[in-house]
VOGU-3710 file (C-alpha; in Angstrom, 3 decimals, decimal comma):
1> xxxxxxxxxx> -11,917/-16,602/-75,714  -13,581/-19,678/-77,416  -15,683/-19,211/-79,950  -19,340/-18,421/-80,053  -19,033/-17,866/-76,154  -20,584/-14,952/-75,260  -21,321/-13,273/-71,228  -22,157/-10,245/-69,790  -19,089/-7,630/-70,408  -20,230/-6,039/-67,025
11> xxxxxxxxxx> -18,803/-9,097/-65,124  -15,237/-7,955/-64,101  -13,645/-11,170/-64,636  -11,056/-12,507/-66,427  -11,960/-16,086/-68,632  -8,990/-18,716/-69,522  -9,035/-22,292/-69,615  -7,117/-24,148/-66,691  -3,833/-25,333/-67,094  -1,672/-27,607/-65,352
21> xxxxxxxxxx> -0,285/-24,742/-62,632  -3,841/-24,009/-61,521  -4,136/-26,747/-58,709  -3,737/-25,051/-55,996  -6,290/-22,484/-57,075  -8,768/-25,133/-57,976  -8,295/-26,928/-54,908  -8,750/-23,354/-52,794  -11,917/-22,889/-54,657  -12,931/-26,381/-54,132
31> xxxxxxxxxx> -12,396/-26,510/-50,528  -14,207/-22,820/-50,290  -17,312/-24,622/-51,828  -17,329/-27,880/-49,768  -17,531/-25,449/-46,692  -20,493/-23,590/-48,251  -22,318/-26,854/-49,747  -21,322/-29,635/-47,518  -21,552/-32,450/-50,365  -19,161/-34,762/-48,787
41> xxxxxxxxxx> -16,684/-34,294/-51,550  -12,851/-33,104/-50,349  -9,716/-32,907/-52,947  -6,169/-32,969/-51,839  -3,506/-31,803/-54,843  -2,929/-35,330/-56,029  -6,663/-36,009/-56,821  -6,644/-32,011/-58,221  -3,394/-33,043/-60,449  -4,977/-36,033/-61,770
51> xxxxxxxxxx> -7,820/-34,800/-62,849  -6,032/-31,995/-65,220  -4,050/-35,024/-66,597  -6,488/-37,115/-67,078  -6,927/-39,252/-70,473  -9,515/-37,832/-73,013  -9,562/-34,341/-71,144  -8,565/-31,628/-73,716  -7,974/-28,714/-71,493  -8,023/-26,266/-74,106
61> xxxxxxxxxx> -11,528/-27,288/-75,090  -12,815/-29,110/-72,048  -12,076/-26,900/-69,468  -12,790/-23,008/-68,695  -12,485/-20,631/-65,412  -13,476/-17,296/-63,910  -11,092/-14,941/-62,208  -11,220/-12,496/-59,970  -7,157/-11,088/-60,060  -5,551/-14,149/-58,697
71> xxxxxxxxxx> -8,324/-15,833/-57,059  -10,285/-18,838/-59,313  -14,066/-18,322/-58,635  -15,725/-20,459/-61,060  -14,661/-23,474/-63,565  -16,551/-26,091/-65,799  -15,200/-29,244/-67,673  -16,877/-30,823/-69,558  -15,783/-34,609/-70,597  -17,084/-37,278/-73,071
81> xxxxxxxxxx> -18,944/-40,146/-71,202  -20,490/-43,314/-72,736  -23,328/-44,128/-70,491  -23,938/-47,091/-71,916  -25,588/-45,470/-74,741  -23,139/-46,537/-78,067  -23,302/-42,865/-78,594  -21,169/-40,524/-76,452  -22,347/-37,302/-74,047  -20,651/-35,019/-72,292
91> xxxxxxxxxx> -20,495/-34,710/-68,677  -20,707/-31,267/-67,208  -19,085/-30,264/-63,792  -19,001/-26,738/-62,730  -18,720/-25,103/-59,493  -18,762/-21,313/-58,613  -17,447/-19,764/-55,114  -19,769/-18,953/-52,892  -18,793/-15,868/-52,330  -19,525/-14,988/-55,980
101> xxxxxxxxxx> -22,402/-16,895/-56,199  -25,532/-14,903/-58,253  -23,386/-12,777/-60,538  -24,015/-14,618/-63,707  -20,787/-17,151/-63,426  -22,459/-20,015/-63,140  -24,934/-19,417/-66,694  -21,858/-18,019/-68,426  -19,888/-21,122/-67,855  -22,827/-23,471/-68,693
111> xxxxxxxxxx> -23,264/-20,773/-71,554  -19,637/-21,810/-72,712  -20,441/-25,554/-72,229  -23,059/-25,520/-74,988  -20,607/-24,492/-77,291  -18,407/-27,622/-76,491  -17,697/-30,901/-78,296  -14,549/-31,885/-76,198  -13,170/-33,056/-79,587  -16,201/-35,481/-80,237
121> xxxxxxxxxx> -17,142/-35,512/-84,116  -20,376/-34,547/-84,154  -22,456/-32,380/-81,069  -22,927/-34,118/-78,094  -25,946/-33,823/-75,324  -24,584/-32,349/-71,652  -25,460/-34,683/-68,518  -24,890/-32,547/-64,774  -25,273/-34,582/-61,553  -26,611/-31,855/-59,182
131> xxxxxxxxxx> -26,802/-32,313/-54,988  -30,139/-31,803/-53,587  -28,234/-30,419/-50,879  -27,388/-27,387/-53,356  -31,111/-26,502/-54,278  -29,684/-23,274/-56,302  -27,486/-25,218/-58,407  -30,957/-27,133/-59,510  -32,567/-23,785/-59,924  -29,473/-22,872/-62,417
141> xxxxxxxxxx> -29,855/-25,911/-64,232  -33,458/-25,840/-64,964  -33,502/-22,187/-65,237  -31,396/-22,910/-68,950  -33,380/-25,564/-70,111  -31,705/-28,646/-68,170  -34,625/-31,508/-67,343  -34,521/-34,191/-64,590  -33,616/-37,692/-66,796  -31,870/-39,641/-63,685
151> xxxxxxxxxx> -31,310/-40,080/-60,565  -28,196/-41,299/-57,950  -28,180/-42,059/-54,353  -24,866/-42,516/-52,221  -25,072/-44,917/-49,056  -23,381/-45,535/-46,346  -22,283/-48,742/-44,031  -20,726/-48,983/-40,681  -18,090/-51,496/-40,958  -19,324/-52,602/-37,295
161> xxxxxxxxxx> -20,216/-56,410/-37,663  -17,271/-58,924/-37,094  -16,111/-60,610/-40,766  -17,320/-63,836/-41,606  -16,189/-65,998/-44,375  -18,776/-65,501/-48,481  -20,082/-68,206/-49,665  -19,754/-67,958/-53,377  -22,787/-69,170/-55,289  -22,079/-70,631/-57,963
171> xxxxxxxxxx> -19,062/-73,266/-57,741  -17,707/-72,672/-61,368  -16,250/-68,979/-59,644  -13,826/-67,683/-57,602  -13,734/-65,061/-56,202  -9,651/-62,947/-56,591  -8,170/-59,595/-56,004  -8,076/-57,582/-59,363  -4,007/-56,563/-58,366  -3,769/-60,325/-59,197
181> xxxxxxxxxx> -5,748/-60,658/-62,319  -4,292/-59,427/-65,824  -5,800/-56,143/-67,124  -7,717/-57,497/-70,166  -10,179/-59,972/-68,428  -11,139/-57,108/-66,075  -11,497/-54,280/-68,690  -12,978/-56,404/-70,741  -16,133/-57,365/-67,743  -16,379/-53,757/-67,081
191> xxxxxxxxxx> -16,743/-52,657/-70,986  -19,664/-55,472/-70,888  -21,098/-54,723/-67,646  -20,956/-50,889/-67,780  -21,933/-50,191/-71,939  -18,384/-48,170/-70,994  -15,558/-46,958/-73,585  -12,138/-48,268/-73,719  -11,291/-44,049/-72,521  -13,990/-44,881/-69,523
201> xxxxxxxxxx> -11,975/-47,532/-68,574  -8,448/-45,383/-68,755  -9,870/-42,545/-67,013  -11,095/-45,084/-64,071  -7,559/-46,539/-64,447  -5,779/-42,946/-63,974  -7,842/-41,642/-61,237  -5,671/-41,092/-58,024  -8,332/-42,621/-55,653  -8,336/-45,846/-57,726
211> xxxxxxxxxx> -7,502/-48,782/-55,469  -7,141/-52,193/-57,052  -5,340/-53,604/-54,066  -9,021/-53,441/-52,410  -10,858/-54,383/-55,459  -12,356/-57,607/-56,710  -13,542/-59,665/-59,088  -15,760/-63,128/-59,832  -13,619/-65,033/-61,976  -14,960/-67,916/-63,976
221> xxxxxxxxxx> -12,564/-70,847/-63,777  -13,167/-72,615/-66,994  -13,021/-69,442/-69,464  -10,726/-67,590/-67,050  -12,825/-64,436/-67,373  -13,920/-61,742/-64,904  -17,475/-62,523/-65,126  -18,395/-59,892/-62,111  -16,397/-56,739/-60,652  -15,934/-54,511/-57,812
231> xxxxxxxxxx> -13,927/-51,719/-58,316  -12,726/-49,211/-54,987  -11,318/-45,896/-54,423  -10,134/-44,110/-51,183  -9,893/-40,636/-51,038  -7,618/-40,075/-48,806  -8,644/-36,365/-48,427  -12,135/-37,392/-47,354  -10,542/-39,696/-44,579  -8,552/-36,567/-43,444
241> xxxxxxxxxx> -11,746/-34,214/-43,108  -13,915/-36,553/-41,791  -11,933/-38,974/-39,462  -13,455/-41,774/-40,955  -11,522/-44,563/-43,104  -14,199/-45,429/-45,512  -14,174/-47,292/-48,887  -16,036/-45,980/-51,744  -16,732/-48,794/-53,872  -16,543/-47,078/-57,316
251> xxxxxxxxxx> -18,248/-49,879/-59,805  -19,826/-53,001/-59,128  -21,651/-55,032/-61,837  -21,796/-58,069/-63,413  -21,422/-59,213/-67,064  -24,687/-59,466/-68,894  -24,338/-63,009/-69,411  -23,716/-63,385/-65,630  -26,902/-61,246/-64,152  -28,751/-62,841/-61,776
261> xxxxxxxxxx> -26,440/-65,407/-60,247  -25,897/-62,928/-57,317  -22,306/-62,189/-58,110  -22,377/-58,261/-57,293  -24,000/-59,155/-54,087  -21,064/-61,763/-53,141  -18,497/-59,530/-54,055  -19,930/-56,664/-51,970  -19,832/-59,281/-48,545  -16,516/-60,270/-49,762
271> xxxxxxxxxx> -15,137/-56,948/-49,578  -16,825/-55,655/-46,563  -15,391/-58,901/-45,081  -11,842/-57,782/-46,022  -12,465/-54,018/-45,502  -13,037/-54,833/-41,707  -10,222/-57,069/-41,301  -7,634/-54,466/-43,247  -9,150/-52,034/-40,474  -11,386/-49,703/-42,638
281> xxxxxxxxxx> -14,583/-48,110/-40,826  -17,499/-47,795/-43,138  -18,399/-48,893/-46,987  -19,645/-46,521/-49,182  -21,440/-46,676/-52,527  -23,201/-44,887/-55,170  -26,259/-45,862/-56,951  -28,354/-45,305/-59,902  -32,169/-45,438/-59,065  -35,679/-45,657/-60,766
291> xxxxxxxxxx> -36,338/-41,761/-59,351  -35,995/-39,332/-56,390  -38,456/-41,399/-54,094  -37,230/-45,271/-55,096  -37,796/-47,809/-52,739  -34,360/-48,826/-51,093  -35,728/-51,978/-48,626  -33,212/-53,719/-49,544  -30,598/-51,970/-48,883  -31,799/-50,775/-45,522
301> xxxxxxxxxx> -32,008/-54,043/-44,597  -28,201/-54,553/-45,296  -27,501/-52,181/-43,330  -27,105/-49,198/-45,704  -28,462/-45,364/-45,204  -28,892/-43,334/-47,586  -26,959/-39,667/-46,902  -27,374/-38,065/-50,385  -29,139/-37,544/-53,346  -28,313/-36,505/-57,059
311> xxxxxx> -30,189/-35,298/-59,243  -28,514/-36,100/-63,439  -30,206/-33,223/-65,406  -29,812/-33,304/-69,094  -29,863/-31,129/-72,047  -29,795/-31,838/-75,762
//
């Protein structure tokens, strides 16, 4: 048991962390919650596998589950994020089966997660991103002291319009796939554009979903730097569940330097442009906004509907 965790002896439950032969438990549970919740999020084993192996994730101190005899019905991990802040946090993801919801899992394992540096040196603030389509979760959260500090919204576009050919902006760029660019010029944009980590960047780089064969990047011609990026995933589990071949479109930014030169936005028709060609259905992306009710015009008007919202709750 780690230390300083403490929970109510009169849940019968057995506490470990997870280990490398727990994926097909953790996918089980997973799949029993997606049922209950309905967040849109489905795992096959490969994603599952790859995020027990994934780099900066100390299992023995990032990761703990409940058990009821064989049957996995609650985990947390918690994992140092960046944010853009210089300083790190730790990113909290927990679920509990519904079956066993309202038994005390879910405050013993964020119990446990206070406890946790994930082998940062010094005590670390926890970040959750919580559905508003799972109003109890919320409850949980605020009920141990989490408050609202962000907020994400995922949107969705039909891949319905026939492609037609970007005009990039500014003539100094071109536009190139990022399987044809060196490494280093792209990590190098995204630490700029993102305030990320170099173990951000590897942890992108090792996730299963990651697609660079339908990413892309602005490249400036005369430095030969990435001076924007757009960064894809497809989960092929999603496709499966929901007959759809969408493209989630995992990061898209620009450098500092390079803001407001409408970069991102090429990029974005770029892709869609190739998406529809290479036969994909619908575009998919997640975004940071001002608050729960922020004005998305703009995006509406591109053709993009808004299907979910997050709430990031934080606590000290």
């Amino acid at each position: 048991m780690p230390a300083q965790f403490r929970y109510d002896h009169q849940m019968d439950f057995s506490w470990r962390p997870l280990s490398t032969e727990d994926v097909l438990p953790w996918a089980d549970l997973l799949n029993r919650a997606e049922r209950a919740d309905r967040v849109g999020e489905h795992y096959d084993l490969e994603d599952i596998a790859g995020q027990l192996t994934e780099p900066g994730l100390d299992l023995g101190l990032g990761t703990f589950s409940a058990w009821d005899g064989e049957r996995m019905v609650g985990y947390a991990l918690v994992r140092p994020r960046s944010y853009g802040q210089g300083r790190p946090a730790l990113a909290y993801e927990g679920v509990v089966d519904p079956e066993f919801r309202g038994r005390g899992i879910g405050g013993a394992l964020l119990g446990w997660a206070t406890t946790r540096s994930a082998g940062l040196p010094e005590p670390a603030g926890l970040r959750v991103q919580a559905s508003d389509r799972v109003p109890g979760y919320r409850a949980l959260l605020e009920r141990h002291g989490f408050e609202p500090s962000s907020w994400l919204v995922d949107l969705e576009r039909p891949l319905d319009a026939e492609p037609q050919t970007v005009a990039v902006p500014d003539p100094a760029v071109v536009l190139a796939g990022i399987d044809s660019l060196p490494e280093d010029p792209v990590k190098a944009c995204y630490l700029d554009a993102f305030g990320a980590s170099e173990l951000d960047w590897a942890r992108l780089r090792n996730t299963a979903a990651y697609r660079p064969d339908l990413s892309f990047a602005a490249v400036d011609q005369a430095r030969g730097e990435v001076e924007a990026l757009l960064l894809a995933c497809y989960f092929t589990a999603d496709a499966t569940a929901r007959g759809v071949r969408e493209v989630y479109i995992q990061s898209l930014a620009a450098r500092r330097r390079a803001r407001g030169r409408g970069l991102s936005e090429t990029l974005l028709a770029h892709a869609s442009a190739q998406y529809k060609r290479a036969g994909y259905q619908r575009i998919a992306v997640g975004l940071a906004v001002d608050g729960p009710d922020a004005d998305l015009t703009g995006y509406r008007q591109a053709g993009f509907i808004p299907v979910q919202h997050w709430t990031v709750y934080s606590c000290p």
